[in-house]
N, C-alpha and C positions, 0 to 999 in steps of 0.2 A: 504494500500500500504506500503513496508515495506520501512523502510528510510536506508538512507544510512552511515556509521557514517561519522562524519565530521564537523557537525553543532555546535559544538563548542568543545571546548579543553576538558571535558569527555565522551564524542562522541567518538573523535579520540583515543581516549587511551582503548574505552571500545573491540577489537577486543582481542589486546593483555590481558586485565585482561578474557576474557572467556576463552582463550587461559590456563591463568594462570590454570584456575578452573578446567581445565580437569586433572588437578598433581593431584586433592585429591584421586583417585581412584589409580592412579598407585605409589606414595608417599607413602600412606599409607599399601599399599601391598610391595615394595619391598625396603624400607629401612631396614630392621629388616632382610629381607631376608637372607642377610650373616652371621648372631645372630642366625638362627633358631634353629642349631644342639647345637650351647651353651645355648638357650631357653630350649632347650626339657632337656637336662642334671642339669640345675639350678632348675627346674620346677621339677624334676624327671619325664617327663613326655614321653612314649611311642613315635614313631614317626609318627605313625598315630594319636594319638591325638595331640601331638604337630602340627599338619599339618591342623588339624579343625580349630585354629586361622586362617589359610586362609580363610578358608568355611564361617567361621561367618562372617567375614569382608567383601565376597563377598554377602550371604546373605542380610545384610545389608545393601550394597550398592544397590543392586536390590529394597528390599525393600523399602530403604529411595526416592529412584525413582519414585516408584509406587505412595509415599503418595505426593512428593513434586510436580511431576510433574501437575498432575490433581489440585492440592493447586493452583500453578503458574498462569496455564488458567484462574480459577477462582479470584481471587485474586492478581493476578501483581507476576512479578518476584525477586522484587529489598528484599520484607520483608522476603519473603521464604529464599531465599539467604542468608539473613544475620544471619535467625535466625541459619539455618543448621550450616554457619560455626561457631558462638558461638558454637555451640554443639560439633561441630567437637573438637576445642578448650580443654572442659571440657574430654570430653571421653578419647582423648591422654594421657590427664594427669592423669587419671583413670587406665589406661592401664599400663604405669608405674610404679605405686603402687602395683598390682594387686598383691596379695600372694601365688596365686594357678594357675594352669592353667585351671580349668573349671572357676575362676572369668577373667583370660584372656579374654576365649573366649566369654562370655557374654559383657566384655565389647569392644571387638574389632568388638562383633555384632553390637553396640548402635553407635562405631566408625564409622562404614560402613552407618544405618543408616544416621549420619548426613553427612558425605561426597558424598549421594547420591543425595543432593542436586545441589552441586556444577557441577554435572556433568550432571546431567538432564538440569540446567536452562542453562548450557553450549551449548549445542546442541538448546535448543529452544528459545534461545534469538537470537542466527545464526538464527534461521529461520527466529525470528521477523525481521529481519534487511537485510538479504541476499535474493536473489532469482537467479535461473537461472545458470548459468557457475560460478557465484561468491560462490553460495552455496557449490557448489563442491566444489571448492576451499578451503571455508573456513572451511569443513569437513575431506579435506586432510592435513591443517594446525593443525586440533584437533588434525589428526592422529599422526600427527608429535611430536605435543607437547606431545602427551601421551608415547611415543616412547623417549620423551629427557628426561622424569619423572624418564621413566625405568633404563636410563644410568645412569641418576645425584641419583636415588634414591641408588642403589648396589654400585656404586662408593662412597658414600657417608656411607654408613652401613657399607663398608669394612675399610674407615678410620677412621669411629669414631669408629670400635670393639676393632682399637688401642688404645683409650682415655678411651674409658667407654663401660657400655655392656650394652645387652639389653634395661635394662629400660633407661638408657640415651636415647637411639635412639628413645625412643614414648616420653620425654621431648618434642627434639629435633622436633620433628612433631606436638606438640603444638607449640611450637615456630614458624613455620611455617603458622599453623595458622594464627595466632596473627599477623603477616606478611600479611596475605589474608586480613585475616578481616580489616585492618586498610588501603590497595587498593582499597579494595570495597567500603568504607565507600568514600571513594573522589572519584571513578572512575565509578559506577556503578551507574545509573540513567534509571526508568525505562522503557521498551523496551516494554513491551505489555498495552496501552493504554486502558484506563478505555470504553470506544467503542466495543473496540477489543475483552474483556476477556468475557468468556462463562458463563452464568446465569445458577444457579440452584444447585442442593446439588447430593446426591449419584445419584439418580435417573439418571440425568441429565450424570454424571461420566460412572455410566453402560454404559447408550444409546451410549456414545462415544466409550469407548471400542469394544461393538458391531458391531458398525460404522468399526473400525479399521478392526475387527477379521473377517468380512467376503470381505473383501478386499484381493483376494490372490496375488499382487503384495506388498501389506507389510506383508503380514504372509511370501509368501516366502523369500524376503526380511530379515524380522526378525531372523526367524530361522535359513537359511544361515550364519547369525553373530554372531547368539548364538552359532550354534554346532562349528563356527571355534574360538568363544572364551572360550569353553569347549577345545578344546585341547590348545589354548594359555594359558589356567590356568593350566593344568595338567602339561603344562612346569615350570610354576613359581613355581611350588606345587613340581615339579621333579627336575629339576633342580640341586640347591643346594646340594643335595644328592647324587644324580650321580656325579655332576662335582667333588663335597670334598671328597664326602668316596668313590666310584668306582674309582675315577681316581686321589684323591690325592691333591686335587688342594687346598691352603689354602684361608681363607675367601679373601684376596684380589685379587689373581688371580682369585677367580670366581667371583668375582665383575668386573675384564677386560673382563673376557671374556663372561658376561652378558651385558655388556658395549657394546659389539662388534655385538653380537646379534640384540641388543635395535638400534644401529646406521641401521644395516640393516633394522628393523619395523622403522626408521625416514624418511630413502631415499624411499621406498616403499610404504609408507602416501605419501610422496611428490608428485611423479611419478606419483601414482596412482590418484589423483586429477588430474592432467595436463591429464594424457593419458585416463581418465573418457571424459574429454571434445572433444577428439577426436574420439574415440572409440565407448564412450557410457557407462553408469554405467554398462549393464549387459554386456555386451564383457568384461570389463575389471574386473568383479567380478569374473567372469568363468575363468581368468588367473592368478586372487589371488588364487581361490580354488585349481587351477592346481600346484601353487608353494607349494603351504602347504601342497598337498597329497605327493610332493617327499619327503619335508622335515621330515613327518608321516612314509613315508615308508625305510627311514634311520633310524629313530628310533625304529623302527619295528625289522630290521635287526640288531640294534645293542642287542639287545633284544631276538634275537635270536643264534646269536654268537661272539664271540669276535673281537672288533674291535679297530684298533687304534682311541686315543683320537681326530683327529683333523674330523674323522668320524661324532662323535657325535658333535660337535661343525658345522661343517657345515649343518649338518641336522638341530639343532637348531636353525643357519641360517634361512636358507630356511622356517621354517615351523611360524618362528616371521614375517620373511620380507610377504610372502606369507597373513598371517591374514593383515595381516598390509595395504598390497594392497586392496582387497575385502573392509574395512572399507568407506572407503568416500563412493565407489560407491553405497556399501551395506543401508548405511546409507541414502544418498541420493533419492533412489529409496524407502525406507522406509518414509522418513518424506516431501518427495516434493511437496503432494496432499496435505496436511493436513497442510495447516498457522495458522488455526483459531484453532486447535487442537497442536499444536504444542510441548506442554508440558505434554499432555496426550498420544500420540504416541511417545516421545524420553523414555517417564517413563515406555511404551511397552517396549522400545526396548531394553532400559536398564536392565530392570527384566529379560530375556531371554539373555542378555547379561550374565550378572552377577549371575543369580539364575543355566545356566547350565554348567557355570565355577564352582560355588560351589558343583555339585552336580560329577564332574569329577575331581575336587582335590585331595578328599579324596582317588579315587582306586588308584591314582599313589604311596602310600605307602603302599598298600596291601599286599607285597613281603615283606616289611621291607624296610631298607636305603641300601639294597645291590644287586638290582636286576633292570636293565633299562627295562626288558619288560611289566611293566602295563603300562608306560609311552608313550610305542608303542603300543600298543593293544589300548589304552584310545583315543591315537592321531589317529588312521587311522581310527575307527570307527567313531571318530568326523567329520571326513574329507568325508568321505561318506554317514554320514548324512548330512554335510553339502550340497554334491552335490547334493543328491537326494531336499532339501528343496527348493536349485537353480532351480532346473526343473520347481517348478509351478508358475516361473516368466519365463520363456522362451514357457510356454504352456498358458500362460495369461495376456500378456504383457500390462501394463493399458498404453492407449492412449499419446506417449508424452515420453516414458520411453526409447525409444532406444540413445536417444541423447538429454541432456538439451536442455530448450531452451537458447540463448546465451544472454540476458540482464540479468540485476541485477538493479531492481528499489527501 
């Protein structure tokens, strides 16, 4: 039965540190982001491989999901956790130094690994603790905090580009670290009970995944948040590009108005948890997917011809707030069946998360730094794979799924 926190003073604080743990992902991806075009230039490095730093880092993150999540079940959440974020720790600092840009990207792979931690045991310590309308809840608050990641990270890159460059910024996210790790170490107490966690070695790991993959309320589930986080990566991947060299905008102004964006994926987390409990996760997934296709099919169009800037800014809009929605519910209806498994289905959902943003990063510089239509072409195809992945939860709806149930034990 899962508890609820409260039972005593690291209990209560342990909502807000999982909270925390959802920044390593979006932290580590969009501080640097306003650096990138002084990255590629410092690096000598092409802007499509300057733009593989993305890829590995997402890479990684999916990765480090995969190994830490399945570790967690087996093994408790509290050591996995800590040891990821030492690592996370060391690798930033690694990253920093780096002298090349292929030792970048090897080491902002190793970065992703270890941050892939923090974000798998994020989602699956919610499950250990939450159930019912609270889960949603506390799925829409992940969304949220990864949505405040994205604001405070660019807002944050665009003023330290004033102090120091690049490698300051991956200090800077050690630093960060070192801030996590020393909250976890007094905050975090562990959440899946030595009863609770799953016996056995790969074998045992298979059988679960199996478990998962023939479940088509979490494959579609899954997919649906993979294909709509293959085009929210092909934005952070685009982005910067488009806004500075197309339209002019210097690192701080694209940092406002990445800010402004990130603010619409906070209130749309929000929303979309509250209007999950009315609704229902798949009604209200099917109206994230519908925000994201307009805000796909504006950048399509800008892509196709020339448009004023506040054009693209609002489509950008639309297609962050839109992902932003589908998350809780998406999520929800992915990890709701599965308490006892709960670290091995968020480390699914994560690798599909993050393995098909990495693999749609890379086309959005295909054109070079001067051209928004792979950005649109990347994004609407996402969006329609997305839809179609929504279909085999609305032709197979597992028992229970149209509407939470409303306690939280």
């Amino acid at each position: 039965m899962p508890e609820t926190p409260g039972h005593d003073p690291s209990r209560r604080l342990l909502p807000a540190l999982l909270l925390l743990l959802t920044v390593f992902g979006p932290i580590s991806m969009d501080l640097y982001l306003p650096a990138l075009p002084a990255l590629t230039a410092d690096l000598e490095a092409a802007t499509s491989v300057a733009q593989v730093t993305i890829t590995a880092c997402l890479l990684g993150l999916a990765g480090g999901q995969l190994i830490a999540g399945p570790a967690s079940d087996r093994f408790g959440r509290r050591g996995i956790l800590l040891t990821g974020i030492v690592a996370y720790i060391v690798t930033s600092a690694l990253c920093a130094v780096s002298p090349t840009v292929e030792v970048l990207i090897v080491a902002r792979f190793v970065q992703g690994l270890a941050g892939g931690a923090g974000l798998v045991i994020a989602q699956a310590a919610g499950r250990d603790v939450y159930a019912g309308t609270a889960l949603i809840r506390f799925y829409g608050r992940l969304t949220v905090a990864g949505g405040l990641a994205a604001i405070i990270g660019p807002l944050l890159g665009g003023v330290l580009t004033t102090v120091a460059d690049w490698r300051g910024l991956f200090v800077f996210l050690a630093v960060i670290g070192v801030g996590i790790l020393v909250i976890a170490l007094l905050v975090f107490r562990e959440t899946l009970p030595t009863e609770h966690r799953l016996a056995g070695g790969l074998r045992h790991t298979l059988a679960g995944f199996r478990t998962l993959l023939a479940d088509r309320v979490f494959v579609g589930a899954v997919l649906s948040l993979g294909f709509l986080n293959a085009a929210v990566f092909a934005y952070l991947a685009g982005a910067t590009f488009v806004l500075q060299h197309i339209y002019g905008l210097s690192p701080q102004a694209y940092a406002a108005a990445f800010g402004l964006n990130s603010a619409g994926f906070m209130t749309f987390g929000f929303l979309s948890g509250r209007t999950s409990e009315r609704w229902g996760p798949m009604r209200t997934l099917t109206v994230g997917i519908g925000i994201t296709a307009l805000g796909a099919a504006g950048l399509l169009t800008a892509g196709l011809t020339p448009v004023p800037l506040v054009v693209v800014i609002v489509s950008l809009f639309a297609l962050a707030s839109g992902v932003a929605g589908s998350t809780p519910p998406a999520t929800t209806l992915a990890l709701a069946a599965y308490p006892r498994m709960a670290g091995t289905a968020s480390s699914l959902l994560g690798v599909v998360r993050f393995g098909f943003g990495a693999v749609a990063a890379p086309f959005v510089g295909i054109a070079g730094s001067t051209s928004i239509l792979p950005l649109g072409v990347v994004t609407v195809l996402a969006v329609i794979l997305a839809a179609v992945s929504c279909s085999l939860l609305a032709w197979h709806r597992r028992p229970g799924t149209a509407a939470a149930p409303a306690t939280a034990s």
